[in-house]
PAROGU-796573 format. One record per residue: residue number from 1; residue in three letters; z, y, x of N, C-alpha, C in turn. Coordinates in pm, whole numbers, plus 32768, in hexadecimal, padded with zeros to 4 digits. Last residue first. Example, Ala and Ser with C-alpha at 12.3 -4.5 7.8 and 13.67 -1.06 7.14 Angstrom:
! PAROGU-796573
{site 2 "SER" {82C4 7F1F 8505} {82CA 7F96 8557} {8313 8003 850A}};
{site 1 "ALA" {830C 7DC7 8527} {830C 7E3E 84CE} {830C 7EB6 8528}};
! end
This chain:
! PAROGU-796573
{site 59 "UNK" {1A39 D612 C9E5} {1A0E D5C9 C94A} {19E7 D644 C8F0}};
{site 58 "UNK" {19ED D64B CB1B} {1A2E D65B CA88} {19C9 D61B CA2B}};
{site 57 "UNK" {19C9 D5C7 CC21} {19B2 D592 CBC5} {19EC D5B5 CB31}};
{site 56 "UNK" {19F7 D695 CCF7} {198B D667 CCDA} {1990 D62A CC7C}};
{site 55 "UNK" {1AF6 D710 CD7A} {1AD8 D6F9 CCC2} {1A56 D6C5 CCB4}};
{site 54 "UNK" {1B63 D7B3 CE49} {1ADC D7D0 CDE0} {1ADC D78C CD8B}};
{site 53 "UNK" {1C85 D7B4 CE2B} {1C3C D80E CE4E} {1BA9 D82E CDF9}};
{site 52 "UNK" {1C96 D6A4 CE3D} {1CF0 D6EB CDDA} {1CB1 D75B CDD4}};
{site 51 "UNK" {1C26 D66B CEFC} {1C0C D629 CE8F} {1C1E D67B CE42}};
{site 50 "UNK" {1CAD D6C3 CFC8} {1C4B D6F9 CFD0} {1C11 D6AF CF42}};
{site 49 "UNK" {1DB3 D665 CFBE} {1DC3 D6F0 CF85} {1D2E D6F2 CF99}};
{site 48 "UNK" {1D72 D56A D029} {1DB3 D56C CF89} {1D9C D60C CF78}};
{site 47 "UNK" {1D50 D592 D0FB} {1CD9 D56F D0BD} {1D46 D578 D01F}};
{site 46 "UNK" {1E52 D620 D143} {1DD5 D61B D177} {1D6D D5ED D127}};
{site 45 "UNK" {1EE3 D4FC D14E} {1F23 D592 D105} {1E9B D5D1 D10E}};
{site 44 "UNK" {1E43 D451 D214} {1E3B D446 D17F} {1E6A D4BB D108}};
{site 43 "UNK" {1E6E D4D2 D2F1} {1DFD D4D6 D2C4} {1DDF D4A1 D229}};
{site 42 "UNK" {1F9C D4C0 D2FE} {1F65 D535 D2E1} {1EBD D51F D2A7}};
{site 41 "UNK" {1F98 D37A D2F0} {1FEE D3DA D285} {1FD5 D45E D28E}};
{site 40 "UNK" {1F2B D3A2 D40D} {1EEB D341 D389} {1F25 D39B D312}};
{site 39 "UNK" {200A D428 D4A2} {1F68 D43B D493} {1F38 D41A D414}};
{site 38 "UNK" {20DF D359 D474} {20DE D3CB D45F} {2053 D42A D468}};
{site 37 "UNK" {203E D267 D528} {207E D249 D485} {2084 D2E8 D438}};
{site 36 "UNK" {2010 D2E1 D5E0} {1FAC D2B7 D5C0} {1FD7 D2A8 D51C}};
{site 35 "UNK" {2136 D2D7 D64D} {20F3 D32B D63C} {2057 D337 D5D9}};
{site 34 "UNK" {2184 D1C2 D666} {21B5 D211 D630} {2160 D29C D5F3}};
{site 33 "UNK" {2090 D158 D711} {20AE D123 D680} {20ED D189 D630}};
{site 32 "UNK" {1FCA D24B D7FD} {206A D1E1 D7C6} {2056 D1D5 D722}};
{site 31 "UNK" {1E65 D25A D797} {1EF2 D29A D7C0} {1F4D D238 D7B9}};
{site 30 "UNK" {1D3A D23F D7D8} {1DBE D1F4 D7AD} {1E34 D215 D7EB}};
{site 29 "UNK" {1C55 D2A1 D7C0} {1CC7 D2F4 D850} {1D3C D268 D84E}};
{site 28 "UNK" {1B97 D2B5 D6F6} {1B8B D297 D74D} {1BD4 D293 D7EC}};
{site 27 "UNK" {1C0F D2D7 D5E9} {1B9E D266 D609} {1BA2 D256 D6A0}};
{site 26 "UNK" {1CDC D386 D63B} {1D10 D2E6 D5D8} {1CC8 D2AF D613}};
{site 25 "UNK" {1C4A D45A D661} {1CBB D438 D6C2} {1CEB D3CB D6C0}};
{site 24 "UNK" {1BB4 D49C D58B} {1B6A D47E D607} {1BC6 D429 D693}};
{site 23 "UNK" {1C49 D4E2 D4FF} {1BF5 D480 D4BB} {1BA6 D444 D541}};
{site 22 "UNK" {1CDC D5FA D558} {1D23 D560 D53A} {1CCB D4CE D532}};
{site 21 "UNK" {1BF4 D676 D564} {1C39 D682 D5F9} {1CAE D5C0 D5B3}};
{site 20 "UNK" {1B9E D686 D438} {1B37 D64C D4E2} {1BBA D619 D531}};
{site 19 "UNK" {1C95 D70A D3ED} {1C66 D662 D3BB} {1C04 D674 D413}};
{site 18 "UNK" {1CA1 D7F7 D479} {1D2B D75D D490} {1CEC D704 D439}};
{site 17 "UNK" {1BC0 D888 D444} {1BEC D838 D4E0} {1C32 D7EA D4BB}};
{site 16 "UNK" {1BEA D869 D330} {1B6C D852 D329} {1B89 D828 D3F8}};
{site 15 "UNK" {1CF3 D92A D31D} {1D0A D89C D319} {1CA1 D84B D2EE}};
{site 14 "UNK" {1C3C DA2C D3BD} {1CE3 D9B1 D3C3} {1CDE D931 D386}};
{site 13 "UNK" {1B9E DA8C D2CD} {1B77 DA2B D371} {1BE7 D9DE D3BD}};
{site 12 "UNK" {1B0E DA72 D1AF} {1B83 DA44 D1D6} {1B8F DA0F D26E}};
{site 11 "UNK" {1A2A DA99 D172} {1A95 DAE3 D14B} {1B1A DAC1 D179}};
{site 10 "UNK" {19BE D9B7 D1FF} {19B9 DA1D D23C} {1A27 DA93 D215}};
{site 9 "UNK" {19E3 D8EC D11C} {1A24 D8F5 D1C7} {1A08 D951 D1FA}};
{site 8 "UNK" {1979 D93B D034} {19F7 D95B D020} {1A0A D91F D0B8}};
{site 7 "UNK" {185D D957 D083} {18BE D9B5 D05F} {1927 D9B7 D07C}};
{site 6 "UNK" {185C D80E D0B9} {184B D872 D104} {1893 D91B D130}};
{site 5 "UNK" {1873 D7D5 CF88} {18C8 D7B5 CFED} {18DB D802 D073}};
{site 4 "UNK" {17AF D862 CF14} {182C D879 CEF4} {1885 D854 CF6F}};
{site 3 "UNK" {16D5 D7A7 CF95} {16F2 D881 CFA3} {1776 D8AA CF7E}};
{site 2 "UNK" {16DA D6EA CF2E} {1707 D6F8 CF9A} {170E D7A1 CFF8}};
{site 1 "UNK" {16A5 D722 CE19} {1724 D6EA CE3D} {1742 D703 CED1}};
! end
């Protein structure tokens, strides 16, 4: 499982930086509200397509 995951961030180095570079910027920079709000909503677009992506759990 975690080879998969791996895999699939390297295959992918763009948006493998903007989720670090975002995930890192939330936890620890605290941006304006506004902004921070618009972050959040990418890092979730973001983890939704990386889900979507691998699939770890087919049935």
């Amino acid at each position: 499982m975690f080879k998969k995951i791996l895999n699939s961030l390297i295959d992918q180095p763009l948006l493998t930086s903007l989720f670090a570079t975002d995930f890192f910027i939330l936890l620890f920079h605290r941006p304006p509200f506004l902004f921070s709000l618009l972050m959040l909503g990418a890092l979730m677009a973001m983890c939704m397509y990386f889900g979507q992506k691998l699939a770890l759990f087919k049935v």
